[in-house]
RONU-416329 format. One line per 4 residues: number of its first residue (from 1); their letters; for each residue x, y, z of N, C-alpha, C. Coordinates in nm, 2 decimals. Last residue first. Example, Ala and Ser with C-alpha at 12.3 -4.5 7.8 and 13.67 -1.06 7.14 Angstrom:
BEGIN
2) sa) 1.28/-0.22/0.71/1.37/-0.11/0.71/1.29/0.00/0.79 | 1.32/-0.57/0.78/1.23/-0.45/0.78/1.32/-0.33/0.78 .
This chain:
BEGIN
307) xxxx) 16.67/10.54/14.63/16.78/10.46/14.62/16.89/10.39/14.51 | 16.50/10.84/14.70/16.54/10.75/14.54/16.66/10.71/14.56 | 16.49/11.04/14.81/16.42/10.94/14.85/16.44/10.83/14.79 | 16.55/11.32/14.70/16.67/11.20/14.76/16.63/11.07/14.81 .
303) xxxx) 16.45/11.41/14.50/16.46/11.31/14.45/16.56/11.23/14.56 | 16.21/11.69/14.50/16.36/11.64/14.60/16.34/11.49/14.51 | 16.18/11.84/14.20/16.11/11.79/14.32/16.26/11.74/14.36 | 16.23/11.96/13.97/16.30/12.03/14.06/16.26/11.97/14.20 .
299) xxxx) 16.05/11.82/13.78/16.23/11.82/13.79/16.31/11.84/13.88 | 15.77/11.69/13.91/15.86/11.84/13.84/16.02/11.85/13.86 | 15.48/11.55/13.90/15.59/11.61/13.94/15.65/11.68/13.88 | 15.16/11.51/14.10/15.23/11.57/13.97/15.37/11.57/14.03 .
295) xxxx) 14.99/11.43/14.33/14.93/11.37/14.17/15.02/11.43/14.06 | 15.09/11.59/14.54/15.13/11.46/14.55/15.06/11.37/14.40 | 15.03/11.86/14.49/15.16/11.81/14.51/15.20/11.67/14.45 | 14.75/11.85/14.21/14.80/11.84/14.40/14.90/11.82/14.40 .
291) xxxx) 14.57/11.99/13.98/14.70/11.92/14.03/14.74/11.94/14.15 | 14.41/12.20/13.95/14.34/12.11/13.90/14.47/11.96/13.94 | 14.22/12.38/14.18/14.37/12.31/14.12/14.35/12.24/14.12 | 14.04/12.66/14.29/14.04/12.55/14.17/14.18/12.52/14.13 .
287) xxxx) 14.06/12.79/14.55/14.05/12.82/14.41/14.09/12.68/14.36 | 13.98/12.80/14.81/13.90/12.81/14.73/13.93/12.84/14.58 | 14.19/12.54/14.96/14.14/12.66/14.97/14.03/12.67/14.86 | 14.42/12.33/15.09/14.33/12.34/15.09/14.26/12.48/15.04 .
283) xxxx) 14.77/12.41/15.01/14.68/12.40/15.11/14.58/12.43/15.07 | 15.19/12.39/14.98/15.01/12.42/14.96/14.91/12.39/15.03 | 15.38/12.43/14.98/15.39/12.55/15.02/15.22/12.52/14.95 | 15.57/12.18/14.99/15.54/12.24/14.89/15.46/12.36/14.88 .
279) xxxx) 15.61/12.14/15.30/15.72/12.08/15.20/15.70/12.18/15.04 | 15.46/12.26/15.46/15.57/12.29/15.46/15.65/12.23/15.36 | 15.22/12.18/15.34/15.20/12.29/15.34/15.39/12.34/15.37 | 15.23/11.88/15.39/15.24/11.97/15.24/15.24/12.11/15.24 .
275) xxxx) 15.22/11.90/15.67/15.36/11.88/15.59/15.36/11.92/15.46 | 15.00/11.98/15.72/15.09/12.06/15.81/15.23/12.04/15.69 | 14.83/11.78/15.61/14.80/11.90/15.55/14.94/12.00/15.61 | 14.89/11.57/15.77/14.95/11.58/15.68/14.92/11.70/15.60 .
271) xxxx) 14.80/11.70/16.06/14.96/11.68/16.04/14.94/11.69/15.88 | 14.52/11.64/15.99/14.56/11.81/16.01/14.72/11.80/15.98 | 14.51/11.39/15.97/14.44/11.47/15.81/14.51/11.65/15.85 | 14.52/11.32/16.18/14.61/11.27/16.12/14.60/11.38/15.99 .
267) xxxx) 14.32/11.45/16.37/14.43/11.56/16.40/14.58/11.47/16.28 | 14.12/11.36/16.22/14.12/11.49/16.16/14.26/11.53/16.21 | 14.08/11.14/16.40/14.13/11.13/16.25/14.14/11.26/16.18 | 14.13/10.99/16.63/14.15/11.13/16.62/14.21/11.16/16.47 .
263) xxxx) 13.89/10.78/16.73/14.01/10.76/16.69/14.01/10.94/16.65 | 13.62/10.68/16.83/13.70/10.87/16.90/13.84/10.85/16.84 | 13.44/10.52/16.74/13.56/10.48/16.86/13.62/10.57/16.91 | 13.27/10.62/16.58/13.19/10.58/16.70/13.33/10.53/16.79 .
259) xxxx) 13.33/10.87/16.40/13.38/10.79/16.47/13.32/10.75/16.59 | 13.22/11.15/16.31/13.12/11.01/16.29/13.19/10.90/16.38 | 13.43/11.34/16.35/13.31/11.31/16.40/13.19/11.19/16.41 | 13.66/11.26/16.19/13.62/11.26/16.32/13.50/11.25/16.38 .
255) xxxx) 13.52/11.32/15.95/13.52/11.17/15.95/13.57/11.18/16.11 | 13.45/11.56/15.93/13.28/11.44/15.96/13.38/11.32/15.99 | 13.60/11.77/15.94/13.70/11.68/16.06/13.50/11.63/16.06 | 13.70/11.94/15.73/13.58/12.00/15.76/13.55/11.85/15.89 .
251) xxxx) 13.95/11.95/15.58/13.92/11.99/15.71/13.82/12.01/15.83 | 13.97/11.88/15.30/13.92/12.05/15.32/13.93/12.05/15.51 | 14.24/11.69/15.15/14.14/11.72/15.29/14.11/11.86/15.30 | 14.44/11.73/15.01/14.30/11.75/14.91/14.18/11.77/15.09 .
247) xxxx) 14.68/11.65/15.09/14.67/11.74/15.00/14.53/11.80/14.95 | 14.56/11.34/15.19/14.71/11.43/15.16/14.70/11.55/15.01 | 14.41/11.14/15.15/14.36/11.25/15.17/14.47/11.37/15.17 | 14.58/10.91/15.09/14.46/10.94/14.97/14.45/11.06/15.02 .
243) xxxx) 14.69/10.90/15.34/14.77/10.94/15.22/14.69/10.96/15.10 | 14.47/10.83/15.51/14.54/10.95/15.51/14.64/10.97/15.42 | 14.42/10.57/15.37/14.32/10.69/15.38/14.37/10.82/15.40 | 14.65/10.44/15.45/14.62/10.44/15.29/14.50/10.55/15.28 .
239) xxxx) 14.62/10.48/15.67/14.79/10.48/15.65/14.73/10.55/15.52 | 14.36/10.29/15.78/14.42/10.44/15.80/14.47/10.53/15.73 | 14.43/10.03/15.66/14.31/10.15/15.66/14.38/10.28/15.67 | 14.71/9.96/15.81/14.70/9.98/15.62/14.63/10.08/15.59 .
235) xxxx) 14.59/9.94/16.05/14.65/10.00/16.02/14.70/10.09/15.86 | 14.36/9.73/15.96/14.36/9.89/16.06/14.45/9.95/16.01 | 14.53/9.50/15.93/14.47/9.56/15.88/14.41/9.72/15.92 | 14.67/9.44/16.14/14.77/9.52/16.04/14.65/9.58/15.98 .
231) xxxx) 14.42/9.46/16.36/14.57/9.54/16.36/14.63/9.56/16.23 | 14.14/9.35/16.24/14.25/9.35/16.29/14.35/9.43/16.26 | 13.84/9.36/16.15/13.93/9.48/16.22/14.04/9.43/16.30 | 13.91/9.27/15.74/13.80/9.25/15.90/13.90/9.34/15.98 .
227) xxxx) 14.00/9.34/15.50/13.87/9.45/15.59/13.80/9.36/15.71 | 14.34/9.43/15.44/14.23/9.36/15.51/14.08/9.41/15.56 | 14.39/9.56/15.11/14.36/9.58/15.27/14.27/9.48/15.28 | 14.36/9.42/14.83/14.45/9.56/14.87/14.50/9.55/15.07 .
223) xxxx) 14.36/9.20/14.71/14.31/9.20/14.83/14.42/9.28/14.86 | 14.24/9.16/14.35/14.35/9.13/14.43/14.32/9.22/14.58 | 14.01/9.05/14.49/14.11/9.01/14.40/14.13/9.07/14.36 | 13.85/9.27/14.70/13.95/9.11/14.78/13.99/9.03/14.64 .
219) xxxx) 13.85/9.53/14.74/13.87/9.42/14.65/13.90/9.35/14.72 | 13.76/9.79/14.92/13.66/9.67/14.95/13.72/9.56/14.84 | 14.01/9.91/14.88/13.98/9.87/14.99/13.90/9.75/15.01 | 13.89/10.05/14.64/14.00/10.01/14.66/14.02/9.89/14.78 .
215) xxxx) 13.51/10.10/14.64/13.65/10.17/14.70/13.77/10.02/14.66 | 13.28/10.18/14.39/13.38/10.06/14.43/13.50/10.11/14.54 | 13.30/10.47/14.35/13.17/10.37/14.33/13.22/10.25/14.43 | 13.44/10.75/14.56/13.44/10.59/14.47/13.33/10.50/14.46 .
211) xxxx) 13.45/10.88/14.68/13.35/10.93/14.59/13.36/10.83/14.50 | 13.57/11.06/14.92/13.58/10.92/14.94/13.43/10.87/14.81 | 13.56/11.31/14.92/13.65/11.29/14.90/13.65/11.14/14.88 | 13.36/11.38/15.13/13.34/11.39/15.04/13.39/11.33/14.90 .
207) xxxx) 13.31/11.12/15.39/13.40/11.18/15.35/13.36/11.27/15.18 | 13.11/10.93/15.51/13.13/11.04/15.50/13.23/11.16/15.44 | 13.23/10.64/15.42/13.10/10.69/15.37/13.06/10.88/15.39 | 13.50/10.70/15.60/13.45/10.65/15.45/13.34/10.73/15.36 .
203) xxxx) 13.34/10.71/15.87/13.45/10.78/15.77/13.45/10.82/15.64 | 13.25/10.42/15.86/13.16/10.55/15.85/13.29/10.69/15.80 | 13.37/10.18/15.84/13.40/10.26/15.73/13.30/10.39/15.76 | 13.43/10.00/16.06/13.26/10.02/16.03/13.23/10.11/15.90 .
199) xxxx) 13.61/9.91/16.16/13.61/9.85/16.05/13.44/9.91/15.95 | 13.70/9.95/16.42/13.60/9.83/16.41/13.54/9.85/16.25 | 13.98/10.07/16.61/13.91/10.06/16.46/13.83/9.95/16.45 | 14.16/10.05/16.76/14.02/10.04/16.86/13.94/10.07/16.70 .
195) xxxx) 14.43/10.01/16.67/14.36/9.91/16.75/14.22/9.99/16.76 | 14.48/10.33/16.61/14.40/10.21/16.49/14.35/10.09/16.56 | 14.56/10.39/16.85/14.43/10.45/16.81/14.38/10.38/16.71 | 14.79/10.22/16.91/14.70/10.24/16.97/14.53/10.28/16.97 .
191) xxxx) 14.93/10.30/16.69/14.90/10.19/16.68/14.75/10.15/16.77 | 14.97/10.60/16.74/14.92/10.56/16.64/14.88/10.44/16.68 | 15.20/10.57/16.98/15.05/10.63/17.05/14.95/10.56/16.88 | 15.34/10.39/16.85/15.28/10.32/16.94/15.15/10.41/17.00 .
187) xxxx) 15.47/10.60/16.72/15.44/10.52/16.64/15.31/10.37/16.74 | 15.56/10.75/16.92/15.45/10.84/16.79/15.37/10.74/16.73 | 15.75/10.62/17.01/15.65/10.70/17.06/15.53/10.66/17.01 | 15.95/10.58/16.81/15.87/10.47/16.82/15.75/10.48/16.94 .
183) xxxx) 16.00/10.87/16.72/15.95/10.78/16.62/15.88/10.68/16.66 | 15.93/11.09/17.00/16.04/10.96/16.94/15.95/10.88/16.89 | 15.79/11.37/17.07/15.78/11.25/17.11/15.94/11.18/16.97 | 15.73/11.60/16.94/15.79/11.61/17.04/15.83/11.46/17.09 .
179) xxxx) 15.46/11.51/16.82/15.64/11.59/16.72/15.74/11.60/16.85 | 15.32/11.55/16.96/15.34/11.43/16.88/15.48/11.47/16.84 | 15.27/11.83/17.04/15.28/11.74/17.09/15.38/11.58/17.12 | 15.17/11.92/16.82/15.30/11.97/16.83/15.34/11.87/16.95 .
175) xxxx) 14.94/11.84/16.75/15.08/11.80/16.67/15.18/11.82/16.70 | 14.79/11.95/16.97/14.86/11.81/17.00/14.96/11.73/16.89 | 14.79/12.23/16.88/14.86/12.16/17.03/14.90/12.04/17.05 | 14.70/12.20/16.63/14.82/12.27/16.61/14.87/12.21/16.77 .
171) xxxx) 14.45/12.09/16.75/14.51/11.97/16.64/14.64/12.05/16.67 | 14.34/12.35/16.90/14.35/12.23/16.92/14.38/12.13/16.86 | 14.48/12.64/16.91/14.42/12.53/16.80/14.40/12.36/16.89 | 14.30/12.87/17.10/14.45/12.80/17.07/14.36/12.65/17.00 .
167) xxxx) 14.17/13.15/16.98/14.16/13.04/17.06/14.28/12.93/17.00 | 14.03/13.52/16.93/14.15/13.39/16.95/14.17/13.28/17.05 | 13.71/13.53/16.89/13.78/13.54/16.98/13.91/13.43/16.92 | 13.61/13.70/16.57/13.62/13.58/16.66/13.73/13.58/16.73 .
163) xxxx) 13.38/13.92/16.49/13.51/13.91/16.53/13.56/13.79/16.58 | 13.03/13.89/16.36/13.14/13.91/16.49/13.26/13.85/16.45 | 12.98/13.96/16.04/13.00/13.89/16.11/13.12/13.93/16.20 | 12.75/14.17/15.91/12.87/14.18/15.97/12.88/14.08/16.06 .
159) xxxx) 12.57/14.02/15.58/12.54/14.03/15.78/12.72/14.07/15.81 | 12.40/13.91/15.36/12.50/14.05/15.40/12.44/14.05/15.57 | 12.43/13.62/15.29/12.40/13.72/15.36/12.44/13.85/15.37 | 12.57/13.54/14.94/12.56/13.51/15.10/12.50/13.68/15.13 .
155) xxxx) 12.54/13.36/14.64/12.46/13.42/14.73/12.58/13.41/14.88 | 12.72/13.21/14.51/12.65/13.31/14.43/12.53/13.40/14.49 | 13.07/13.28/14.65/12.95/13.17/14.59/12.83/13.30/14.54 | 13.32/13.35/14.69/13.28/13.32/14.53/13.17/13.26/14.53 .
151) xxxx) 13.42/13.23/15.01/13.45/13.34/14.87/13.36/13.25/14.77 | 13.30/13.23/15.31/13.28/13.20/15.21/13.33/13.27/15.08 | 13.42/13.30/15.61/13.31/13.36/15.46/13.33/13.29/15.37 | 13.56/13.15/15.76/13.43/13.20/15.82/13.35/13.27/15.73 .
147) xxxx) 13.85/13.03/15.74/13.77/13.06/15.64/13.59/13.09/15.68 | 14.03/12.95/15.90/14.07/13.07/15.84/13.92/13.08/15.74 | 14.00/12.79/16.20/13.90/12.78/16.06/13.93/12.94/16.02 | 14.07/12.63/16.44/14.19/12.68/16.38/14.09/12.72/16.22 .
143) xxxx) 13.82/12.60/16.59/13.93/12.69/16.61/14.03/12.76/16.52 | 13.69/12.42/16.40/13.65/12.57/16.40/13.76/12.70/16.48 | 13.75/12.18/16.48/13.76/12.24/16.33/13.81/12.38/16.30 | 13.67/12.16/16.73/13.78/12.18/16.73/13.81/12.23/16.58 .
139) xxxx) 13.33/12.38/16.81/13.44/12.20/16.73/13.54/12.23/16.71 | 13.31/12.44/17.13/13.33/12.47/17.04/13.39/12.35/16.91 | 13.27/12.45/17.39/13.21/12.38/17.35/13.23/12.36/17.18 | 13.47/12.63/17.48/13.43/12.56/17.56/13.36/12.45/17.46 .
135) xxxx) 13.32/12.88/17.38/13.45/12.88/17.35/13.47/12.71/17.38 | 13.03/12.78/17.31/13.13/12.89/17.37/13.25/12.81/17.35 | 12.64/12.80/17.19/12.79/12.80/17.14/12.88/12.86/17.24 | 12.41/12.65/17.38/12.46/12.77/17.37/12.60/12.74/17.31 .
131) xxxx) 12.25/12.35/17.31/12.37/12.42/17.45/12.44/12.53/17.31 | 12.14/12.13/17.17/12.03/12.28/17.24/12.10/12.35/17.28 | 12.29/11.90/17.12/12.28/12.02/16.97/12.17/12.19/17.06 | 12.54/11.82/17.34/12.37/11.83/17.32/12.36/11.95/17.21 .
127) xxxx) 12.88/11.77/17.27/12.75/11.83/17.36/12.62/11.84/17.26 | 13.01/11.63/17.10/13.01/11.59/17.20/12.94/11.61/17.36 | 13.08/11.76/16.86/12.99/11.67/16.86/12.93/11.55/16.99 | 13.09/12.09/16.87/13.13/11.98/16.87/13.05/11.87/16.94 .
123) xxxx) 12.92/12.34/16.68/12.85/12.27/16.82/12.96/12.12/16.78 | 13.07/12.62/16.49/12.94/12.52/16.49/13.01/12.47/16.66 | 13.13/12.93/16.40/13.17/12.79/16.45/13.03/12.71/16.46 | 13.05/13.16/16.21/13.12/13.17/16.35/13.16/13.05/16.44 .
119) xxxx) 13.01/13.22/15.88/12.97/13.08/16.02/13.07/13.18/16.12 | 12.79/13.26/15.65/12.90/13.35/15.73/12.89/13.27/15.88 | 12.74/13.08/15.38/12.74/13.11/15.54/12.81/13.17/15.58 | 12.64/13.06/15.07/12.76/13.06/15.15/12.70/13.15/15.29 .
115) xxxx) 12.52/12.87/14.84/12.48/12.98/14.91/12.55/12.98/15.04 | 12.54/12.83/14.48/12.63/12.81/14.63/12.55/12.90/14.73 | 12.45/12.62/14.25/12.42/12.77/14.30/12.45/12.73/14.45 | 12.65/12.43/13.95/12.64/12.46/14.13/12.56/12.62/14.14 .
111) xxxx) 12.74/12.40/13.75/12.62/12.31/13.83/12.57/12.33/13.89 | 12.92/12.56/13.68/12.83/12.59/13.65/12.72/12.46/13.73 | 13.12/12.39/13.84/13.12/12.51/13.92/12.96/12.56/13.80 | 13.12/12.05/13.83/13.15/12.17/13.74/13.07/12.31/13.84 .
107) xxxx) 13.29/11.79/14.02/13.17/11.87/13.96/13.23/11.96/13.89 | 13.52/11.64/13.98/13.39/11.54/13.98/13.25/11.63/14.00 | 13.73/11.73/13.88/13.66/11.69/13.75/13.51/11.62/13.80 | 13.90/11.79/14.06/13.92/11.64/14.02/13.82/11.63/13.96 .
103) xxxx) 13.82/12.04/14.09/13.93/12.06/14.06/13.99/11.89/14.04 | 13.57/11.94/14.25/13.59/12.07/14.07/13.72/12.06/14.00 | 13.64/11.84/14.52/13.60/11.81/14.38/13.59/11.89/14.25 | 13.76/12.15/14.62/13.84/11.99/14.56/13.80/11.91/14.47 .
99) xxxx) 13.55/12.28/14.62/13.59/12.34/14.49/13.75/12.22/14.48 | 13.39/12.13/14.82/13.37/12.14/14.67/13.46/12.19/14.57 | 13.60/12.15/15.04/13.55/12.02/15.00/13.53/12.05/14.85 | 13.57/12.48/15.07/13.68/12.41/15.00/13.67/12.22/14.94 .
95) xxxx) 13.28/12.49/15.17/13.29/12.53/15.00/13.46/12.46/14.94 | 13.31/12.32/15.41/13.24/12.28/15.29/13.25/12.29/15.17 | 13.46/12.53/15.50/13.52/12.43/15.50/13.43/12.34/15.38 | 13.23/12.77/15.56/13.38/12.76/15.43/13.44/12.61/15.41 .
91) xxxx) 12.92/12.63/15.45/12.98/12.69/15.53/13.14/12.67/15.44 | 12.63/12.61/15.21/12.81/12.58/15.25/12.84/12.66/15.32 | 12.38/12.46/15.05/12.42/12.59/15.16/12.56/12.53/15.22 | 12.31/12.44/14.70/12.37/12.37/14.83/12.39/12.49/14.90 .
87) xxxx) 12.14/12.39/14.41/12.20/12.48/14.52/12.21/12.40/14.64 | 12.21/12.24/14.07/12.18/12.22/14.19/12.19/12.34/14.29 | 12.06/12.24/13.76/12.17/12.32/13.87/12.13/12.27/14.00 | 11.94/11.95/13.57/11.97/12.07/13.58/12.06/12.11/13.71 .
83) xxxx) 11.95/11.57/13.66/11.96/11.72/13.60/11.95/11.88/13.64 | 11.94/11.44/13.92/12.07/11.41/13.77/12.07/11.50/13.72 | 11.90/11.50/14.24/11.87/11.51/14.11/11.95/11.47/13.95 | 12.05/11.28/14.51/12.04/11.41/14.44/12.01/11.41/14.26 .
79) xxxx) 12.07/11.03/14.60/12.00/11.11/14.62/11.92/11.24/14.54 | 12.33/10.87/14.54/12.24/10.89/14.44/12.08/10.95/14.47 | 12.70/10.92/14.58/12.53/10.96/14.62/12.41/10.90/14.56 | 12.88/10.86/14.44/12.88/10.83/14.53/12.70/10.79/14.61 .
75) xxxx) 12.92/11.18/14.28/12.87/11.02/14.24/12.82/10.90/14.32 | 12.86/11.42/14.54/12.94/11.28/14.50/12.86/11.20/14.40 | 12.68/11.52/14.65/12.71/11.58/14.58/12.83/11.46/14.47 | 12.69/11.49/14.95/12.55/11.49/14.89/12.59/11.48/14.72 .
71) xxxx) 12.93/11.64/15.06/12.89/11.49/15.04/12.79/11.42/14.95 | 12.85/11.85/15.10/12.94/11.85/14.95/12.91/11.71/14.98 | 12.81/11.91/15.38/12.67/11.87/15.30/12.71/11.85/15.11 | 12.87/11.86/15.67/12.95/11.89/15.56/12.85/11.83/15.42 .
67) xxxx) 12.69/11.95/15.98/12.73/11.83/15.86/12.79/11.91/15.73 | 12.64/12.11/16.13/12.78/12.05/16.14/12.80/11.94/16.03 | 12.45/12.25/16.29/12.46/12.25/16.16/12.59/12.21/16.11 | 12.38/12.38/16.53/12.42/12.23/16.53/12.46/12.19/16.39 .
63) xxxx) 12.41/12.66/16.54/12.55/12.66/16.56/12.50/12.44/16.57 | 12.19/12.64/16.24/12.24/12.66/16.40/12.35/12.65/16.38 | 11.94/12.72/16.01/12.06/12.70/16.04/12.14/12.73/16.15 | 11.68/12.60/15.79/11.73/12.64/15.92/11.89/12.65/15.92 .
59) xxxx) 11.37/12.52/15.64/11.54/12.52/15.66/11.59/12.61/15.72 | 11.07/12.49/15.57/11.14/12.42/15.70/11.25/12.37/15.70 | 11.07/12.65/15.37/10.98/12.73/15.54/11.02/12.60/15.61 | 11.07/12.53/15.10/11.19/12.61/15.20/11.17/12.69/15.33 .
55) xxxx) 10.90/12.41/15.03/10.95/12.31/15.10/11.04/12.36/15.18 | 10.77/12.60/14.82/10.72/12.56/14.94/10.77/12.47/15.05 | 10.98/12.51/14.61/10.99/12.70/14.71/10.93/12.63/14.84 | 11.11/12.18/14.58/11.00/12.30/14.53/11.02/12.39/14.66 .
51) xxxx) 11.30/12.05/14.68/11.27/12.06/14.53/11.17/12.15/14.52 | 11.54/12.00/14.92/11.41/12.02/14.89/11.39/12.04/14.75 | 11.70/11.76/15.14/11.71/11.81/15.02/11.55/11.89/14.98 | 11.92/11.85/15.43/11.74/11.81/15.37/11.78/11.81/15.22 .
47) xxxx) 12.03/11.76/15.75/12.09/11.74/15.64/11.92/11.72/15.55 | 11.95/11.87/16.08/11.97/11.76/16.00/11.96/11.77/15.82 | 12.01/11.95/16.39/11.97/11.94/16.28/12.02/11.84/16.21 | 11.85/11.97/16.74/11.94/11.88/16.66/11.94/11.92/16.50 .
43) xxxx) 11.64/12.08/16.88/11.76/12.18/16.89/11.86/12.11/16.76 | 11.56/11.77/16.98/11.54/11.91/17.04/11.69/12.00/17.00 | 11.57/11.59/16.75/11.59/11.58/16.84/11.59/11.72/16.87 | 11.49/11.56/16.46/11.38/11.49/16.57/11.42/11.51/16.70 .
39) xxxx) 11.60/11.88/16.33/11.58/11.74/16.34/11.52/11.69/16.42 | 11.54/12.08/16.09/11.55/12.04/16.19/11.50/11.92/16.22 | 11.74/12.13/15.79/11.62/12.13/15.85/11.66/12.11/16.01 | 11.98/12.22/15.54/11.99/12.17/15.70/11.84/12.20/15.72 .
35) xxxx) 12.02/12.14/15.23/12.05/12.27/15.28/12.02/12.19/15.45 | 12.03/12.15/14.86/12.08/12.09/14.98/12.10/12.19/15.09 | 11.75/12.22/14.63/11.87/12.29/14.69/11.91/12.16/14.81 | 11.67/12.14/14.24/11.68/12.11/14.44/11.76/12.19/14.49 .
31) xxxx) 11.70/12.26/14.08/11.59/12.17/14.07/11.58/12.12/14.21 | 11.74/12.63/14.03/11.78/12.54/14.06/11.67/12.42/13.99 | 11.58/12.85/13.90/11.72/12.86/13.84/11.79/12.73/13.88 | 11.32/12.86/13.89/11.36/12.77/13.85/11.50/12.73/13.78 .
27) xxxx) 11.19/13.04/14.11/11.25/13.04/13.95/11.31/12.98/13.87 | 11.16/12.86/14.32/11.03/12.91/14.21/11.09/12.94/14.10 | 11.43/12.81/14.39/11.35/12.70/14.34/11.23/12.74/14.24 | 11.51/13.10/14.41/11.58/13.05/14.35/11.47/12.91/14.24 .
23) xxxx) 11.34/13.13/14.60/11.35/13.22/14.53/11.43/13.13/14.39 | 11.40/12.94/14.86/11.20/13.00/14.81/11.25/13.03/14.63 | 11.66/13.02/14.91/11.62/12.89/14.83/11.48/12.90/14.81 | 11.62/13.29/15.01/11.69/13.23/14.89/11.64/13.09/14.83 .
19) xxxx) 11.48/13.24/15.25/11.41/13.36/15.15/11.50/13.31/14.96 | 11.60/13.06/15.38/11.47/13.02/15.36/11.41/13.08/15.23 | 11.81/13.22/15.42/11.84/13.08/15.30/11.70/13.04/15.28 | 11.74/13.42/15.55/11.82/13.45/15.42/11.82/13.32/15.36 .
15) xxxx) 11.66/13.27/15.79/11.61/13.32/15.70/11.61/13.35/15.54 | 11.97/13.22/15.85/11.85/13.12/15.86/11.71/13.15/15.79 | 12.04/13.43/15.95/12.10/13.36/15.81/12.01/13.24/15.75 | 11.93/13.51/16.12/11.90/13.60/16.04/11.92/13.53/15.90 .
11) xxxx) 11.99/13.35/16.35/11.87/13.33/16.31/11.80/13.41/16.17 | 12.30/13.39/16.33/12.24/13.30/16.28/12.09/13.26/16.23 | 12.36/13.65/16.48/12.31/13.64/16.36/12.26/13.53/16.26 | 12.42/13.56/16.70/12.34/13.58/16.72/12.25/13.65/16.58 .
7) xxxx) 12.67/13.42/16.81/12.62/13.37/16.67/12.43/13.41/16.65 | 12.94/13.46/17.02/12.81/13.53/16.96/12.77/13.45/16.79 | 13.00/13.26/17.25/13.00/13.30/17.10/12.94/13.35/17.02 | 13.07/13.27/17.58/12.99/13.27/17.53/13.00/13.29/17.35 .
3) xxx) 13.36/13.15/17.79/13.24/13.26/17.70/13.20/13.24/17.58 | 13.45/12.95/17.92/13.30/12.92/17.88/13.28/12.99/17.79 | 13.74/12.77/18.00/13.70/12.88/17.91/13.56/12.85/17.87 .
């Protein structure tokens, strides 16, 4: 499957944020905006912060615009301004990242000037950022992506965004997959993909969600996880990453992407989003909860787990 993806409005939206963030900075409704420039490699972008209007004639936005930019935005960070409003350019998966954090207290929705993308998919990370968006090339994210507008931010384009061709999920295929397999299957294809973990935490570091001064992980008293890259250790990593992310992953699959070993960490982050969504009927989105399945309980929860 090649055809082609129309994102032939991007060069328009690409504007609209140059014309916005100009607008916004001079008025001094913001103090920076976060937003995507171009990068040193042909066609490649790259993650900018700007602080004054004049700085906004070199932001952009492609089908290579793949970074999840709520990251910036973390305590975690220390890039970004201390004071006054910030503006960020968010595609949807992004805007869910943030309104995760809002809803764990680690921003406030008045902080924020949002300028929301009408995305049609972005460029998986495994072709050249200059190659025409298709079906074909497509980030796996983006297949299964209910969210191509943005709700509630305080700018987007007015552009009719193309229709998007139906395409079969690529995580929904290989869960279903997995699920098809025997416990000790399932359990040996996993073991397999944590062996090749080298411990490099880029995940980690990318992750919005991952906004700890100190992570858990790095204690050695008391010595939660091993952090050189042996097997149990690995494994722990993982286990303990994807149950931290349970319930709160927006989807937006940087920490697949950054993996310099190809471990398939978004299709772990996609199953457990599959099960909270079957067990307690939730899921990632744009409204502010301030309680996750898994941080609250309630009388009526299953208690058969309890020996």
């Amino acid at each position: 499957m090649i055809n082609t993806i129309d994102i032939s409005h991007y060069g328009t939206v690409a504007e609209s944020i140059r014309i916005e963030a100009a607008r916004i900075l001079g008025e001094g409704l913001v103090t920076a905006v976060v937003a995507y420039t171009a990068g040193r490699r042909a066609g490649s972008v790259q993650p900018a912060i700007i602080t004054s209007a004049a700085e906004a004639e070199r932001l952009t936005f492609t089908a290579a615009s793949v970074n999840n930019l709520a990251v910036y935005l973390t305590k975690a960070k220390k890039d970004i301004p201390r004071s006054g409003r910030i503006g960020i350019v968010v595609k949807g998966c992004d805007l869910k990242a943030l309104v995760g954090l809002m809803g764990e207290s680690q921003l406030q929705r008045e902080q924020l000037y949002l300028i929301g993308i009408p995305c049609a998919g972005v460029l998986a990370s495994t072709v050249r950022p200059a190659e025409p968006l298709t079906a074909g090339n497509l980030a796996p994210k983006c297949r299964e992506c209910d969210a191509q507008l943005p709700e509630g931010c305080d700018y987007v384009p007015e552009i009719d965004l193309p229709l998007p061709t139906p395409l079969e999920s690529t995580y929904a295929a290989e869960i279903a997959r997995l699920e098809g397999l025997t416990p000790a299957e399932r359990w040996a294809y996993w073991k397999e993909q944590f062996a090749k973990c080298i411990k490099c935490y880029a995940c980690r570091q990318v992750c919005p969600f991952c906004f700890c001064e100190q992570c858990l992980c790095d204690r050695n008293k008391p010595q939660m996880v091993d952090t050189t890259p042996r097997p149990a250790g690995n494994t722990a990593w993982h286990i303990v990453r994807a149950m931290h992310l349970a319930g709160r992953c927006a989807g937006c699959a940087e920490c697949e992407r950054v993996c310099p070993m190809d471990i398939p960490l978004n299709l772990l982050n996609r199953k457990m989003a599959k099960e909270l969504k079957e067990l307690f009927d939730y899921e990632a989105g744009f409204a502010v909860n301030e309680k996750g399945p898994l941080t609250m309980f309630m009388e009526k929860d299953d208690q058969s787990f309890i020996k």
